[in-house]
Structure formats: C-alpha cells, structure tokens
N, C-alpha and C positions, 0 to 999 in steps of 0.2 A: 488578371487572374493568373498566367503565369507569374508573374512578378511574385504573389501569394506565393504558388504551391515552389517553388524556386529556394524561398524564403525558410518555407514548412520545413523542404528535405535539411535545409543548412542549420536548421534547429534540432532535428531527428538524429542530424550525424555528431551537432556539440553535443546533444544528449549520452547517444552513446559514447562516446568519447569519455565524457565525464563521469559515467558509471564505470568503463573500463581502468582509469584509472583510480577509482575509491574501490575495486576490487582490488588494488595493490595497497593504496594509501590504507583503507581501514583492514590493515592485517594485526595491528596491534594499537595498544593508545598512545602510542609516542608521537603519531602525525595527525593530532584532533584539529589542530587547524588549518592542514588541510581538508580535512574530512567534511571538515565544515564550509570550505570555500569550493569545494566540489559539489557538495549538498546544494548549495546558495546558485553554482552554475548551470547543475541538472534543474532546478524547479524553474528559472529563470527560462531554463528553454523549455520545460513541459509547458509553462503558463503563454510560452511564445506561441505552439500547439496549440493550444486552447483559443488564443484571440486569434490567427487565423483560421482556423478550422475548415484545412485542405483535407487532412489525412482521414481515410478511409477506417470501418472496424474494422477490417480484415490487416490490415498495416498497421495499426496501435496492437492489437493482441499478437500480431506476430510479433513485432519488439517489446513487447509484454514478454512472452517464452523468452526472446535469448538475453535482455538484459536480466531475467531473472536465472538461466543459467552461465551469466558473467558472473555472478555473485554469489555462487552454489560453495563453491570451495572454500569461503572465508569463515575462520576459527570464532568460538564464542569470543569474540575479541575486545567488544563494546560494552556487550552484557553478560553477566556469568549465571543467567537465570538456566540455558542450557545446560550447565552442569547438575544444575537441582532434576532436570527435567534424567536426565541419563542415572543419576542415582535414585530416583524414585523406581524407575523400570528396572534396575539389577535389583532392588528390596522386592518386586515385585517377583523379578523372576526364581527367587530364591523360595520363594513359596507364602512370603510374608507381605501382611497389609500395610501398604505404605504409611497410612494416617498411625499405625501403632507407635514406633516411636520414631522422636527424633536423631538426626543422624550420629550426634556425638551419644548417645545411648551403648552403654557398653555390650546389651544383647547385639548391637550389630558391630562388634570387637574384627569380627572377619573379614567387615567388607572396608572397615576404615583403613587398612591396608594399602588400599587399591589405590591409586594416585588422583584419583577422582575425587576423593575424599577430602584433600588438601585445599581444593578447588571449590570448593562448596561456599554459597554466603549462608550467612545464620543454621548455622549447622544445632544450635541451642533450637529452633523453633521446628514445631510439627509440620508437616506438610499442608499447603493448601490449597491446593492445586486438586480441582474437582476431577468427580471420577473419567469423564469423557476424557479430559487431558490425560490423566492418569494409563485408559486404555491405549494412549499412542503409543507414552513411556513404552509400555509392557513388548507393544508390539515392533518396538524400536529396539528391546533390549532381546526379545523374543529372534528376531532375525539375524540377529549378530552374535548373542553370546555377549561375554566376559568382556570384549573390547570397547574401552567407555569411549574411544574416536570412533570404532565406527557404529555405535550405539547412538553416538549423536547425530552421524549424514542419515543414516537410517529413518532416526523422528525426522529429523529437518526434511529429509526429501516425500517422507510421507503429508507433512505439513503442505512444503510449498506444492504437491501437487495439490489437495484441496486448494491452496489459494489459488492456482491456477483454474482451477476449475471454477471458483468463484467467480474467475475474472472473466470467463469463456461466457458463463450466466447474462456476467451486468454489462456485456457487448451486446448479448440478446436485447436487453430490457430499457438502455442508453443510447444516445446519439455516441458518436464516437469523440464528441467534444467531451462530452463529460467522463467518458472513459477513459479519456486520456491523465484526467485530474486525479484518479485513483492509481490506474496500471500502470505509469510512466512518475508516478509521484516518489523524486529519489527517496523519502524518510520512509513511503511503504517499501519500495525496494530493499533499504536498506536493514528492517526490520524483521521482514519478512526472508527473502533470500538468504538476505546476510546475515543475520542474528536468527531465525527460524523459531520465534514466537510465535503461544500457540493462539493468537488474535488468527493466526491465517484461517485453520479451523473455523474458528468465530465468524471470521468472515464468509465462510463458504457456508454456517446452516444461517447466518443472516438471511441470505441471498435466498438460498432455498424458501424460508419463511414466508419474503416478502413474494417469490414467486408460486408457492404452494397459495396465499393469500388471493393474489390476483388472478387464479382461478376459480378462486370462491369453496377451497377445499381447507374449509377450518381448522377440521382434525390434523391434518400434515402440518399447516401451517403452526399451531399448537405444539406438535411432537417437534415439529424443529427448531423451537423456542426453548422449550423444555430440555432440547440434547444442547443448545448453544449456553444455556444457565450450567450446565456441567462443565463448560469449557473456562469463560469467566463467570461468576454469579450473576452480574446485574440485570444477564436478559432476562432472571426469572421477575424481574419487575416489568417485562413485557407483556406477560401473559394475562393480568386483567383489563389489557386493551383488546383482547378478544372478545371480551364479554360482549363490549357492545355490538360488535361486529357479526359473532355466530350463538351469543349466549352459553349457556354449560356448555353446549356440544364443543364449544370453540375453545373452551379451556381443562376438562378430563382429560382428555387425550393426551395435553402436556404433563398433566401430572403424572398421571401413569406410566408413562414415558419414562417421564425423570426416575420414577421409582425404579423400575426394570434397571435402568441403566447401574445406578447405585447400588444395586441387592448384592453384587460381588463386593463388595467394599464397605457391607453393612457390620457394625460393630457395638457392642455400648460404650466404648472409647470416643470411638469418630467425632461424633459432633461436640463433645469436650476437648480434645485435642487438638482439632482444626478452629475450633472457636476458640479455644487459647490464641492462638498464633493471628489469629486474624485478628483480636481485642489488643494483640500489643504491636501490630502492626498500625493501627488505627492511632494507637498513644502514642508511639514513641516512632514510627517512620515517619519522615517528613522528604517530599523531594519536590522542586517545579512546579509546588502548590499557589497559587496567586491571591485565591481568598484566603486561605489557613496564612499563609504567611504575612499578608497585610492586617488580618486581624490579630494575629501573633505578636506583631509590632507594636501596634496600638493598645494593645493591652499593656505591653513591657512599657510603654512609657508612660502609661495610664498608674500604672500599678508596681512598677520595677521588679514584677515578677514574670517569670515563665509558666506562662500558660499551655504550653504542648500536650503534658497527658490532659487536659481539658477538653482543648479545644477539639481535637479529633474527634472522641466521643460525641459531644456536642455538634458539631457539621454531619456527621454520620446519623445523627437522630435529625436533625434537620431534614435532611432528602428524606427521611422514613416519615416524619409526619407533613412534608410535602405530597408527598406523591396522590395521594387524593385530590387536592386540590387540582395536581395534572390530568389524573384520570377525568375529572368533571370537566377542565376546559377541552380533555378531547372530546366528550361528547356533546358540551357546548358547541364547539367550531367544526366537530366532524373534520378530523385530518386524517391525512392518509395515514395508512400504517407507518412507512415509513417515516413520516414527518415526526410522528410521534414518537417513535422509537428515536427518532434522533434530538428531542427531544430532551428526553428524559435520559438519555445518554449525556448530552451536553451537560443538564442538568446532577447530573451523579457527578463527572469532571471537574465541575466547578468547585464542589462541597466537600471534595476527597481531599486527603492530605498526601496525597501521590500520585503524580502523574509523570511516570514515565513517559520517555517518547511513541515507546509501542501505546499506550492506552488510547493515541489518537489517534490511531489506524481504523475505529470503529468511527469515529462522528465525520474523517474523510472517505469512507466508506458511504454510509447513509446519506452525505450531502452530494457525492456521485450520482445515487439511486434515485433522489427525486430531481434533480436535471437543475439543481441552485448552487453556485458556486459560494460556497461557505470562506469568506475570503479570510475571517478571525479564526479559523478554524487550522486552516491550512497557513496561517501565517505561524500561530502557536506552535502545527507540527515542523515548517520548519525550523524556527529557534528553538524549537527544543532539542534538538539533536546538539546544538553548543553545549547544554546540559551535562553533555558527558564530558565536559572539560571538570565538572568535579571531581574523576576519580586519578585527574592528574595536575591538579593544582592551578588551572585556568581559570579565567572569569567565568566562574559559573554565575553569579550573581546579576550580571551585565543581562545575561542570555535569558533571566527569570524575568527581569524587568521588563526587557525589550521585549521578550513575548507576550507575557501578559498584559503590559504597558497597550503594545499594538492590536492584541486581541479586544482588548476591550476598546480603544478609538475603532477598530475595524467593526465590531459590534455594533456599537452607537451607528457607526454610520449605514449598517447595513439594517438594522434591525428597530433602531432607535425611533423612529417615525410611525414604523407600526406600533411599537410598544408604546408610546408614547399616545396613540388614538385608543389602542385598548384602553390603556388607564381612566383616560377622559371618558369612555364612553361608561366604565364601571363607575366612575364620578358620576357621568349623569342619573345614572338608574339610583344610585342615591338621592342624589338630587327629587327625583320625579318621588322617590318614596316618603322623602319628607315634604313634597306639596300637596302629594295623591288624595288626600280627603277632603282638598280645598279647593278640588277639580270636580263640579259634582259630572255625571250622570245623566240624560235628560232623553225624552221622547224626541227631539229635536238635537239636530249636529249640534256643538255646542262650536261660538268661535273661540280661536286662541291666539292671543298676540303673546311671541315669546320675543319681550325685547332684550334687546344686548345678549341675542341666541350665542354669537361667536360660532362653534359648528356646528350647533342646532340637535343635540341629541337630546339634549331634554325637550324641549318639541317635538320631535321622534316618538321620544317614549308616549308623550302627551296623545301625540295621532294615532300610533298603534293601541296602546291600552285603552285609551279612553274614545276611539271612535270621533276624535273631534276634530274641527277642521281648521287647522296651524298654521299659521301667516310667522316667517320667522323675518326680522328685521336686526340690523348694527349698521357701527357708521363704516364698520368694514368689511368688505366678503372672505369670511374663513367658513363659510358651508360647506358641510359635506355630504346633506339630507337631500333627499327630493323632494323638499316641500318649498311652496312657495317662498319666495326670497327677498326683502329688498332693502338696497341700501336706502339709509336717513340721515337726516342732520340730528345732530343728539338734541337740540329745543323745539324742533318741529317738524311731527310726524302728518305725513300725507294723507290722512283717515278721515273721514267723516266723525264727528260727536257721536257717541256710543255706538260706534262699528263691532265693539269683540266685546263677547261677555265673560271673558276673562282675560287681564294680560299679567302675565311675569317678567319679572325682576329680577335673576337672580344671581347676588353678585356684581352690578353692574353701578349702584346709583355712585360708587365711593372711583367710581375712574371716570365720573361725568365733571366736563369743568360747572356746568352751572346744576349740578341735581335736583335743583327743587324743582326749575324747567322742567327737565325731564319727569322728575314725577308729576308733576302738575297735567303734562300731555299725555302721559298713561294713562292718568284719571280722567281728562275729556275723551278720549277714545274709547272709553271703557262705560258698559253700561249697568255690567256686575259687579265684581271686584277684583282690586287689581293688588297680588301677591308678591312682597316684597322680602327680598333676604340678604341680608348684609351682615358679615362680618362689623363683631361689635371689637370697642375697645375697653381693657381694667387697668391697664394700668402704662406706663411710661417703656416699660421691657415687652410687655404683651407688642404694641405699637412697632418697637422696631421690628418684630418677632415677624409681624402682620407685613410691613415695608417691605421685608428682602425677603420672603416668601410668595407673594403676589409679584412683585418683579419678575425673580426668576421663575414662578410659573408662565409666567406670561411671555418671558422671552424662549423659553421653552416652545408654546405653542406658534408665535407668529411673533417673530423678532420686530418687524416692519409695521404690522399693524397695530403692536401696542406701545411699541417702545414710544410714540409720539404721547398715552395719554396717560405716561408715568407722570407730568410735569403735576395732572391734576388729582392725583393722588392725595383722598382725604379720607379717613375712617375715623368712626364716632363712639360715642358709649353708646348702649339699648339705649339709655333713655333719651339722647340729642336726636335719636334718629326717630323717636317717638315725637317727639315736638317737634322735629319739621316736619311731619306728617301730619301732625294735627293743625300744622298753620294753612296748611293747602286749601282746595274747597275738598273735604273728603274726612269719613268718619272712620277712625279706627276699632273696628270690629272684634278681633284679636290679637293677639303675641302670645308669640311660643319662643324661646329659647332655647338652646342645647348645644352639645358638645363640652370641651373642658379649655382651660390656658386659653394659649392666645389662640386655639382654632373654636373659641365660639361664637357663636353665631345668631339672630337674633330674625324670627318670621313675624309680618306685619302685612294682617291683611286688612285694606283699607278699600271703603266705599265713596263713591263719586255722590256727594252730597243731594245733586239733581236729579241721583237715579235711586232706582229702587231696585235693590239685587236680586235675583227673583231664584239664586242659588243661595241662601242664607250658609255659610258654614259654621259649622260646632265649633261658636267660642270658648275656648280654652286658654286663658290668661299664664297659666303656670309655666314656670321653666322644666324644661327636660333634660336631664342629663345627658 
C-alpha cells in the first residue's frame, strides 16, 4: 500500500509539473508539439491516478483549483472563439442585440475600430451563441468596459468559477477515481482554464440537472436543462427524457425557463439570422469529424465529387429523425439520466461535421458522473488536441485518424459485446414474430424444443409470451437464458419419442454436417410439429452473398464455437429443402416465404407422420414479402 500511494504522489507532482509547463508552452501556436507531448504526459499520469486510486476527494479538488489557476493567465492562444465571445458582449454593451448583425456589418463601423475586430473568425456570419452564453459576454464586458483583455479574464474567470463549482458537485456525487478522470483531465484543463470555453458553464447546469434529478425535483432538474440548451443547443434534446421520468410537470418548467431567459434577446431577425449561420456552419465547416469525413471520402471516390454542402445537412437530419428511436430505448432499458444524456450526446458527436476539442468536454464529463470509464471517449479527447496542428501546418490528418481510428477499436472493445447482444436479441423477437402463429396457445404448458438455441432468446421470447415450457439444446453452450439447457450431438438427441409438442429450427439445419439426421430426430422427438427456417438459395451471387454473411455473423457471436462448423456449410433453394423434408418420415403442412435478395428465407412446418398434431397451424402456402 505504501508502494501505491508513494507511486500516486510521484504521478500527482509529473502532473503538475506538466501542466506548469503547457501554461508556458501553450502561450501561442508555435510549440504545438510540445503542447501535445505535455497533453500525452499529463493524461498519462491522471490515468496513473486513476489505476491506483490512493488519492483522496478532498486532494484531487484541491489540485483541481490550483492547476486550474496555473492556467488562468494563458491568451486565447489555441482557440480564437474568445474573441467572438468578448465582441458579442461590447455589441451588447453598447445597447445593441448581438444576433442583429454580423460583425463586418457597416452599422457596427465604430466598434470595427477596436483591435478586437481584426481578431474575429467569420466575422461574415451572425452570432450563435445562445442567450445564456450571450448573458456572461454582457456581464464580462459589463465589468470591464471597453478593454477587450480585460473583457475576456473577466468571462473566462466568470466561466472557470462555474467549472469549478461543477467540479466541487461531481466530488460530492463520485468516487474520487472518477473525479480524477474529469478534474485532472489536461484536454479539460486545458479547454477550460486555458481557452475559457463556455462548455465550463454547460458543465456546471449538467451537474446541477443531474443533481436536482436525483432528488426527485423535476422542475429544477427541467429548468437546468433548459438554461444548459442556452449555453450549447443540444441539451435541449434532453428535456423529453423527462417525460418518462416526471411527465409534463418534468418538462414545462424547462420550457418556460428557456423562454424567460431568451425574452431579452427576442427579435423577428433572431431566429433567421442565427439559423443562417448555423445552416452554413453545418454545410460548409468541417473539422475532426470521423463519420462526415469517411463518408465524405467514399462518396468522392464513389462519385469524384464533393459531397460537403450534402452531407452535413443530411447527418444533421440523421440525429433529428434518430432521436425517437433513443427516446424509446430509454424507456425500454430504463437508464439513468445520465447515461442517457451521455448517450445522445455521444450520439449528436458522431453525426456533426465538427468536433472541436472543447465539444468533448461534455461526453468526458457524463462518463465521470456515472462512475464508467469511457476509455474511446477520452482517447478521442486526447488526440484531438493534435488537431490544432491545423492552424500551423502539422499533421492534422495523422491526429483525425489516430483518434477516431482508436475511438472506434476502443469502442468495439468496450461496448462491442453489449451491442452486439442487443442486436441478437432484436433478431430474436423478429425471429419469435415470424414463428408466433405457429406456437399455439393451449389450457396445458405447452413443451418447446428450441434446437440449435445458440443464446436462446428466441426460446425466451417462446417462454415469456407464450407461457410455455422451453428445453433450449446445441452442440455448444453460448446460453445466456435461464432456461433449461443442454448440450447434444447434432444426430442424436437424448429425448424420449414425442417428448415436446413443438421443436424449432431456426437457422440451424444448413451448419449441420449430416441435416437430414438432425431433422429426422426433431421429428421423432416431436409429437406436434416441428418448425423449420432456413435461408433459401436464387442464385450463384445470392450463395456467396449468403457464405460470408453467415461466417462473419457467426464469428462475430462465438469465434470458437462456430468457426469448427463452417466446414459444413450448405444452403439450398426453397424447393431442395422442401424435398428433404418430404423424404423424412413427416408431412409438410405449410411454407411461407419472405424477405428479398440473398436475405430470404423460407418457413417449413412439418408433422411426425406417427403423430397427430393436436395444434393444427393455419396453412398458408404463399410467399410473403
């Protein structure tokens, strides 16, 4: 244990250390690569922090305050978004609506004067920067006057104290492991201190949110949704996560909210003007985007055009008609606020055609709060900080790769396995939809043999909807049900003659090496009928199509258990698999068909000739689309 905390302090002091010196290195862009290899040594030791987890909350928020006042003094030096932030607040203070016009507008002839003016990016475009941000401006240019230096420590120290105060919160609400991963994180450092982006803000009515929530006080939690949607937009796509949680009561409040806050800054210009700027920020900014830029590519070689003013619109209407689909899996899975919000924060990140390094100060925020170490998250934010070798002629391109490259293997690996059971499990409930008529019903448990289950959710579905009682069997254990389980030889199942009045098939007879065996022994086990579905074959393309699709599903789910019965890998047209079914001892009752190309598919429900199904199902011969 000593040896640990021994260890801790020697991480704690290269930490500081290495902040103390990017408070010199990042005074301008001339030394980005150091900036960079300081970045790479600070997170190296927060993450040291983190795996042994000596240090105390009260010791991480102390070095929380003073590396964040190591870094107070440093000039918009990275980002020149503070200069937009300090000219909005003199338009403001001068008695004029920031959103009215933009800065090169000759009605502001007086202020373009000023040296600040020279400093501006897109001085062509309207302000976008919602009202709450807007109110710090005012009250940064409010306390200072005319002086656009000290107009900006002004916001900036107004900022970092909300961040600080945020962080004072999520010491309350966190282990001090995970608070280390936010408050010691150099890219928040240096984002926040150092560059005084108004994410700090964002940060602070998050935190409130999620702490007003965990009281069970809706309405605040609501209103501090609705002020954080003024700060950047997207949390207002938080607020019908309320619903389920407190209903209307849990989302008026935010509205309301937001209105009040807006009513000084109400106009019939505003929302045309800030929606200008925001439709041609969407078309034509592109920065450290990984999906817009990979699909960006693949279109230019697809098409040898430039897809840019496209695609943005089109990713941006994407997350808009997503986001129902999110709302419904939160009140499928019931997650926490948090989760959810970080979520659909993730999600927004992905789909945007710009991601700054500040924009990932929200999602390493969120994965602080619920106590899971976002390791794709936090690798993204730090290569993204390489990023700013674009505005000096370095490998920016290397640093888009390698993050996104690594966020997405760090993804897979952390998230890839769950995602991956989701899928199968929305698989099976298809699955169980297109058997369910062929399952009857009965005053009696009804049995069910689900052979070749693999993880058995279609059996699940079987047991739960249908009351029946589920014997899952394969020749390998990938279970993940609590129902009965057991392994078999694929020609000889351990059952008595007509043990189950119904067994499934589904998927299974075209990776058997001998199939007719196998069907032949569903049928003696079987005293009802026994339901079969198999990928059919049309044609010579469909088959390869069918090959390397079923492979890599299969090494996808269990590398080890299927890769052995790729060898017996055979698929058929509907009709071959109709005639070894009629060669069996068993009478084919029905077929149904459906799907399209090479995903279709072919149901065949077949009676044990000695038996008498005492579940007759609605023969229906037709194919279905």
């Amino acid at each position: 244990m000593r040896t640990r905390q021994w260890l801790s302090w020697l991480a704690l002091t290269a930490l500081m250390a290495s902040v103390l010196a990017l408070s010199l290195a990042a005074q301008d862009r001339t030394h980005l690569d150091l900036v960079m290899g300081l970045v790479a040594a600070g997170s190296l030791c927060a993450l040291t922090l983190w795996w042994l987890d000596t240090q105390s909350t009260r010791a991480v928020l102390f070095y929380a305050v003073l590396v964040r006042l190591v870094l107070f003094h440093l000039p918009p030096s990275l980002s020149d978004d503070a200069y937009r932030y300090v000219w909005d607040g003199q338009v403001q203070s001068h008695g004029i609506n920031p959103y009215r016009f933009a800065p090169q507008d000759p009605a502001l002839a007086f202020l373009q004067e000023e040296p600040i003016f020279e400093l501006l990016n897109s001085p062509a475009f309207y302000s976008v920067y919602p009202p709450v941000s807007q109110l710090i401006f005012h009250a940064g240019a409010q306390l200072t006057g005319s002086d656009g230096w000290a107009a900006h420590y002004a916001i900036k120290l107004i900022l970092i104290l909300a961040e600080l105060l945020a962080v004072f919160l999520l010491g309350r609400m966190v282990t001090a492991r995970y608070l280390i991963l936010y408050a010691l994180n150099p890219l928040v450092l240096l984002e926040t201190a150092g560059q005084a982006h108004t994410e700090s803000m964002l940060i602070l009515l998050l935190v409130l949110a999620v702490l007003f929530h965990r009281r069970g006080q809706g309405g605040l939690t609501s209103i501090a949704l609705g002020a954080a949607g003024w700060v950047k937009l997207f949390p207002f796509f938080f607020l019908p996560l309320l619903w389920r949680r407190y209903k209307w009561g849990g989302v008026w409040p935010g509205l309301v909210g937001a209105g009040v806050l807006a009513l000084p800054f109400a106009a019939p210009y505003v929302i045309a003007n800030a929606g200008a700027s925001l439709d041609l920020y969407a078309r034509y900014f592109e920065f450290n985007a990984g999906l817009y830029y990979t699909v960006k590519e693949f279109m230019r070689l697809l098409t040898d055009e430039d897809w840019s003013k496209q695609l943005g619109p089109l990713l941006r209407n994407l997350f808009l008609a997503g986001l129902p689909l999110l709302y419904a899996l939160d009140y499928k899975f019931k997650w926490t606020l948090p989760r959810a919000m970080l979520i659909l924060t993730g999600s927004y990140l992905v789909l945007t055609t710009t991601v700054h390094p500040w924009y990932l100060l929200s999602v390493i925020f969120l994965a602080a709060l619920i106590q899971r170490p976002a390791w794709h998250w936090l690798w993204l934010g730090f290569c993204s900080v390489g990023t700013y070798q674009l505005y000096a002629g370095g490998p920016y391109w290397s640093f888009v790769v390698l993050g996104w490259g690594g966020w997405l293997a760090l993804g897979l690996w952390r998230h890839g396995p769950s995602a991956l059971q989701g899928i199968l499990k929305v698989h099976a409930w298809l699955k169980f939809r297109h058997i369910r008529r062929y399952l009857p019903r009965h005053s009696r448990p009804v049995s069910v043999l689900d052979l070749g289950c693999a993880e058995g959710y279609v059996g699940q579905h079987v047991h739960r909807r249908l009351n029946a009682q589920v014997t899952l069997a394969d020749i390998a254990n990938m279970n993940r049900c609590n129902l009965p389980f057991e392994i078999v030889e694929s020609d000889r199942l351990p059952w008595d003659s007509g043990r189950f009045d119904i067994v499934v098939l589904y998927f299974v007879l075209h990776h058997a090496e001998r199939p007719e065996a196998v069907a032949r022994e569903a049928l003696r086990v079987c005293q009802g009928h026994v339901l079969i579905v198999e990928s059919v074959v049309q044609s010579r393309a469909s088959l390869r199509i069918l090959l390397f699709l079923d492979r890599a599903a299969n090494r996808l789910r269990a590398w080890r258990s299927m890769k052995a019965q790729e060898r017996f890998l055979r698929f058929r047209t509907a009709d071959e698999w109709a005639v070894l079914f009629e060669k069996l001892d068993g009478r084919l009752l029905a077929q149904e068909r459906r799907g399209w190309g090479p995903l279709r598919s072919a149901l065949y429900v077949v009676q044990p000739v000695s038996g008498e199904d005492p579940f007759p199902p609605s023969i229906d011969t037709r194919d279905s689309a």
